[in-house]
N, C-alpha and C positions, 0 to 999 in steps of 0.2 A: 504494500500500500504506500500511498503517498506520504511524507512527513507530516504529521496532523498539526494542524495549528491553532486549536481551538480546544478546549478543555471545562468543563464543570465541574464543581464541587457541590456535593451533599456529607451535610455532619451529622453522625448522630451522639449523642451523650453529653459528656461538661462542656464547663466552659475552658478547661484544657483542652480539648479537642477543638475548639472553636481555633485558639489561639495557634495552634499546630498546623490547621486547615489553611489559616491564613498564611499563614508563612510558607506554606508550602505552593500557595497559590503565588504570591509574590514571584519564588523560585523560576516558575513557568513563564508571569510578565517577561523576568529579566532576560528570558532566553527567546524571547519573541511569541511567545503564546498568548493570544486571545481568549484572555476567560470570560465566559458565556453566562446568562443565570440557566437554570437545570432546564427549564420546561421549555428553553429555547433552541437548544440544539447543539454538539458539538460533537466534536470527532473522536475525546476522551471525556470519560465521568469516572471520577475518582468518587470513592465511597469512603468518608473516613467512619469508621466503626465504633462502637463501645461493647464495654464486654459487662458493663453495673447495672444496666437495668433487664428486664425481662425479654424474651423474644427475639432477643439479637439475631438470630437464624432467621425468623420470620420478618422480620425488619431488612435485614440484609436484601433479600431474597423480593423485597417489593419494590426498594428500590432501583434492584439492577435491572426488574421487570421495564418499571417509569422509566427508566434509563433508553433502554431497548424501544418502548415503544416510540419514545421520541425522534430516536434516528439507530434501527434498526443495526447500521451497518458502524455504529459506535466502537470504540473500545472501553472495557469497562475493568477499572484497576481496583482492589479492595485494600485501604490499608487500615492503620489502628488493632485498638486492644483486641476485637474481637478477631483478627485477623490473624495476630500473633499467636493466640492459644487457638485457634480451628485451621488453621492455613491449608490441610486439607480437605477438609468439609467443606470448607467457604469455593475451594478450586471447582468443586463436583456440580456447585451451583449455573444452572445450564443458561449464560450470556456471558461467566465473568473468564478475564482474558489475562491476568495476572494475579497475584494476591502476593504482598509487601509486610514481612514483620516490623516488629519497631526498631531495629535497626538500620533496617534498608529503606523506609518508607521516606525519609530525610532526602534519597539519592534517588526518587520517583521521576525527575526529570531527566537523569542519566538513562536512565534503564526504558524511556518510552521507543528508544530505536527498534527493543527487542520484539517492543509488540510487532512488527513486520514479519519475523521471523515465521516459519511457518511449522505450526506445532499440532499434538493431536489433544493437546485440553489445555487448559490456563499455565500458566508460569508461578511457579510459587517461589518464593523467596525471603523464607522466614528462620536464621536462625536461632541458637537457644539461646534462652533471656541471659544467662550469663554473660556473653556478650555485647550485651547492651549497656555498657559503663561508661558512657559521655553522656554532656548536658547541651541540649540542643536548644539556641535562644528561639524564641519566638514570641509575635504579639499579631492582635489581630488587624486588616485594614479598614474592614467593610462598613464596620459601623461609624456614620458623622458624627456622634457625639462620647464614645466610650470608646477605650481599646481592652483587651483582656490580654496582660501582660505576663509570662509564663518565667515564673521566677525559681521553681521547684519540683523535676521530674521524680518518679518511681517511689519504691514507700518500704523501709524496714520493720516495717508492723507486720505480725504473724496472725491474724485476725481469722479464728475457724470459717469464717464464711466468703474472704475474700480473695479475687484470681488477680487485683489488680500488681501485686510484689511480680506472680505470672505473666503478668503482660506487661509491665513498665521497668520490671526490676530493680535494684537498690536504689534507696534514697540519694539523689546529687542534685547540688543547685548551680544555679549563675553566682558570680562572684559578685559583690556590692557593684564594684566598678563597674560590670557591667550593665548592669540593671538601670544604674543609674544614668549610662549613658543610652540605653533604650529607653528612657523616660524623657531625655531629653529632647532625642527625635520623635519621641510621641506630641511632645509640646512644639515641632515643627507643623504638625498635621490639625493645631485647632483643635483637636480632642480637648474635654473639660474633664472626663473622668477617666480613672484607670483601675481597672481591677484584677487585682492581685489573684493568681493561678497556681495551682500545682495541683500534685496529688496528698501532700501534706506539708504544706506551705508552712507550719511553727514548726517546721526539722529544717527550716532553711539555715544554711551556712556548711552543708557537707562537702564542698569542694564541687569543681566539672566534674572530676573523673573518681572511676572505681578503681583498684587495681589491684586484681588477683584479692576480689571481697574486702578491701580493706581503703581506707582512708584516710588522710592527714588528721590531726585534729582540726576543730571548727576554727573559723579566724574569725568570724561575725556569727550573732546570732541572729532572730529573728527582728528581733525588738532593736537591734542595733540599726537595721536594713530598713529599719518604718522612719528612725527619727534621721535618716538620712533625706529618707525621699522627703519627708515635711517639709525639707531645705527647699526644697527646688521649686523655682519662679516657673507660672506659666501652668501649673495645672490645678486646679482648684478641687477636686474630689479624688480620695484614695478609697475602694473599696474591698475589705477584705474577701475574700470569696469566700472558704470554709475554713475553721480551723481546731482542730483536734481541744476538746475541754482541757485535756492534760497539758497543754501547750498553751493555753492562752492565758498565761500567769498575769497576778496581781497588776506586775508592770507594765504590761502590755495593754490592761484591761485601761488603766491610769493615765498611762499618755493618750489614746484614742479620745479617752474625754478629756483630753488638755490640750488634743490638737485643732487646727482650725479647718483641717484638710481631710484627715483622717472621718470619715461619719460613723454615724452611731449607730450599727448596724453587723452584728456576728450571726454565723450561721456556723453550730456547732452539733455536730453529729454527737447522739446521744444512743442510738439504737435498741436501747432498751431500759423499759424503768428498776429493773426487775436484777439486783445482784448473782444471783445463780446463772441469769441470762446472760449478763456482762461478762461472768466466771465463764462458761461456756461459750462464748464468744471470741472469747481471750482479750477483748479489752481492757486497755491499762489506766483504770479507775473505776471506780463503783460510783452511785447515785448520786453519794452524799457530796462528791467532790465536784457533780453539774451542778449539785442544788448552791454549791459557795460561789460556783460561777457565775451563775444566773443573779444570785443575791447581788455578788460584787458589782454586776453592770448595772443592776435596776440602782444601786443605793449612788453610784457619779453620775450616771446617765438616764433619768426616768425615762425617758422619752426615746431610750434606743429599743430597738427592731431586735428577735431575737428569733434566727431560726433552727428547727431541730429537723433530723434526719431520724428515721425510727424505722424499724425490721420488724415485723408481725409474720407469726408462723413458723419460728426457727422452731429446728431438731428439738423437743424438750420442754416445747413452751405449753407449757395445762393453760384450763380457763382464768387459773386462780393468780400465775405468772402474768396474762397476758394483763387480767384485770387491777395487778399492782401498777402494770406502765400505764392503762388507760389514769389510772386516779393519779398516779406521781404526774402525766401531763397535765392534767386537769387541774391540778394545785399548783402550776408551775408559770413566773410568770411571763409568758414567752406568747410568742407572735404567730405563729405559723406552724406547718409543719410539711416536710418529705417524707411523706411514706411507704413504703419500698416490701413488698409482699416477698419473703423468702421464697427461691427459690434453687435449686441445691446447681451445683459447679461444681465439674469434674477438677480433681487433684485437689480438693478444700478438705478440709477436716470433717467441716460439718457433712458434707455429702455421707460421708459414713457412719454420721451419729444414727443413733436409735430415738424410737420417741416421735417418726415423723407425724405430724402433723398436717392431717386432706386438707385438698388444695380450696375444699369449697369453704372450710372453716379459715383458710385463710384471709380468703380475700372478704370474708364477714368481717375479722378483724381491721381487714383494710380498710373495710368500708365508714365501721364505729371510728377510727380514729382517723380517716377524711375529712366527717361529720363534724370530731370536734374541733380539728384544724379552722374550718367554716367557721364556726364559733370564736375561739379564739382571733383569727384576723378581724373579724367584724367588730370584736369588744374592742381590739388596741386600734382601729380606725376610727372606731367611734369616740376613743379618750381626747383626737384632734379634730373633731367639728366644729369648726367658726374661729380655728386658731391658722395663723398664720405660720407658712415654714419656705424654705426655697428648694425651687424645682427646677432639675436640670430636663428643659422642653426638646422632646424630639419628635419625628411627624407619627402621625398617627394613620390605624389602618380607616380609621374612620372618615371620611371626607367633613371638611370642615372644624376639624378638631387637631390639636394638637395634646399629645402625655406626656408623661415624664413619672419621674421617683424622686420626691422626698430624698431628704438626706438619711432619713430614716426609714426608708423604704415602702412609701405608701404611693401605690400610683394612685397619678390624678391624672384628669382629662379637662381640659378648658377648649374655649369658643378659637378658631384660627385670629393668630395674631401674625402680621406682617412680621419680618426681618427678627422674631427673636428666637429661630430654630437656633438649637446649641448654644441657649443661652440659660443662667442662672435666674430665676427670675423667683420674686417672692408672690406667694399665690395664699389666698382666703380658700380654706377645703370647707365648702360648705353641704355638701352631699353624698351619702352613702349610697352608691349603684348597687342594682343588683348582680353585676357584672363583674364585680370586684374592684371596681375603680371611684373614686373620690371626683363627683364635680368641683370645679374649682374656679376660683377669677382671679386675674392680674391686681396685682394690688400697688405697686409699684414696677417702677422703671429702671432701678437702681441694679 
């Protein structure tokens, strides 16, 4: 075939993946490729993958269909986590024309010559995660008002339930310098926010590189890397993305409500309320040390956003387990939630535990602690009606309206205003949608 020059990307999963996606889209600009949106046609679709939520197979698998039907005569690449742990199951899927681990997925614009080559099924190209011991920068383009800035790959956490250590491999980050000098070109590009990425973003300071399983000591730690970036002229919002309870100490918790950039706003996986659950899970903390978390941010920051990530249906979990997490959320004073319905992963621990628990009592659980999630945002929305806060405005899918979030994470929707797209603006939240979004009105110009 002819040299393709045209290429799409579809992501599925975090917003590390999002940040990965872009950079590897850049990669293809540089080299003279025309990136396309998906439903419009190209000559390559790249698939970046996730391997944390459910159906990844089923997800893959519709995508590459959407792919095909848009231009048949496509090449269709699969990379990401899910790629790395099934690299041959993902090949068998009948459109896709390579599949890239996470070592090789970096060097996706090398390797498009081979698609020419003529073969009797996909290409795969996924070595073993041990190999994967460099830190690869990346931030996203796409969005005008936000970048997702990838400050900390892979995860030394042995967690029973999870494949991500399988698909990212050990913990390594960016080094301050760098980071900081990718924040700087971000503040070329007019962005107002940046949000901080990894897979366990408070183990930042592990060095680039692995070698032969081992690493220098840290030279920076996390909290060192936040009150650096404060420094810097040109970006007005830092958001964290998630950050492990056991990591997000006192100090960390204290300057965030002392910065002017930093916002009030954690998203802390908690996964279950239930200490036996934590214990079998292999998490390294019990309940009481979210509940000091939680305490410590409501008692500097009333007014900060709090979200949790939570797993229903693990290996183990009785009604009487499951009904401690529904009450410890329920007493807890936090904003939101992720709820994430167990389901088992080859080479994980839990895959072999005893005790499973049917899929239809799961997703029951899923559904009682959706419910209260509903709950909960509606009561911390409702705590700011007719109060004043500032909102970073981007367009909206709504004609005539423009959204945004709160420093605190509340979106709002206001009437289209001229010339203040990507702009900070202070807004009156005067209205609870049933939609999940906050009416809102300009209130100043400042």
């Amino acid at each position: 075939m002819a040299t393709p020059r045209t290429v799409a990307f579809h992501t599925l999963g975090c917003k590390l993946n999002f940040s990965e996606t872009s950079a590897i889209s850049k990669q293809f600009q540089d080299h003279g490729f025309t990136v396309t949106p998906f439903d419009e046609g190209a000559d390559i679709y790249v698939l970046n993958t996730c391997s944390v939520t459910d159906f990844a197979d089923r997800k893959c698998r519709k995508v590459v269909r959407d792919a095909k039907s848009v231009n048949s005569d496509a090449k269709v690449v699969v990379i990401g986590c899910y790629a790395q742990l099934k690299p041959k199951e993902i090949s068998e899927i009948n459109g896709v024309d390579m599949v890239l681990g996470a070592k090789e997925k970096f060097n996706l614009v090398h390797h498009i010559e081979e698609l020419s080559y003529a073969t009797d099924g996909a290409m795969v190209k996924a070595g073993e995660i041990s190999e994967v011991n460099t830190f690869v920068q990346a931030f996203s383009h796409d969005d005008r008002t936000r970048t997702f800035l990838k400050i900390q790959d892979g995860c030394d956490y042995k967690c029973s339930f999870c494949t991500i250590p399988l698909a990212r491999g050990q913990s390594r980050s960016d080094t301050v310098e760098n980071v900081l000098n990718n924040v700087r070109k971000i503040v070329e590009t007019g962005k107002k926010e940046i949000v901080l990425t990894g897979v366990n973003i408070g183990d930042f300071g592990n060095g680039t590189e692995v070698i032969e399983g081992s690493r220098p000591k840290k030279e920076a730690l996390f909290i060192d890397l936040i009150k650096q970036l404060d420094q810097i002229e040109g970006i007005d919002r830092y958001r964290i993305s998630s950050i492990e309870p056991n990591l997000c100490t006192e100090e960390i918790i204290d300057f965030v409500a002392n910065s002017k950039k930093f916002v009030p706003h954690f998203h802390m996986p908690l996964q279950s309320g239930s200490d036996k659950m934590l214990r079998l899970m292999q998490r390294r903390y019990r309940s009481q040390l979210y509940v000091d978390r939680v305490s410590k941010i409501k008692s500097v920051m009333p007014h900060a956003c709090i979200g949790v990530d939570v797993i229903v249906g693990f290996p183990g979990e009785t009604e009487a387990d499951f009904m401690e997490t529904y009450e410890f959320l329920h007493s807890l004073d936090t904003s939101y939630l992720h709820v994430f319905t167990y389901s088992e992963r080859p080479n994980t621990k839990a895959a072999d535990m005893a005790e499973v628990v049917p899929v239809g009592e799961r997703r029951r659980r899923n559904r009682m602690l959706r419910s209260l999630s509903e709950k909960k945002k509606r009561a911390f929305y409702e705590k700011f009606l007719n109060s004043e806060r500032k909102v970073l405005l981007e367009s909206s899918k709504v004609d005539g309206k423009l959204s945004g979030y709160t420093d605190n994470y509340i979106r709002v929707e206001i009437p289209y205003e001229e010339n203040i797209l990507n702009e900070i603006k202070t807004l009156k939240l005067q209205q609870l949608k049933g939609n999940g979004l906050m009416e809102a009105s300009l209130v100043s110009v400042n």
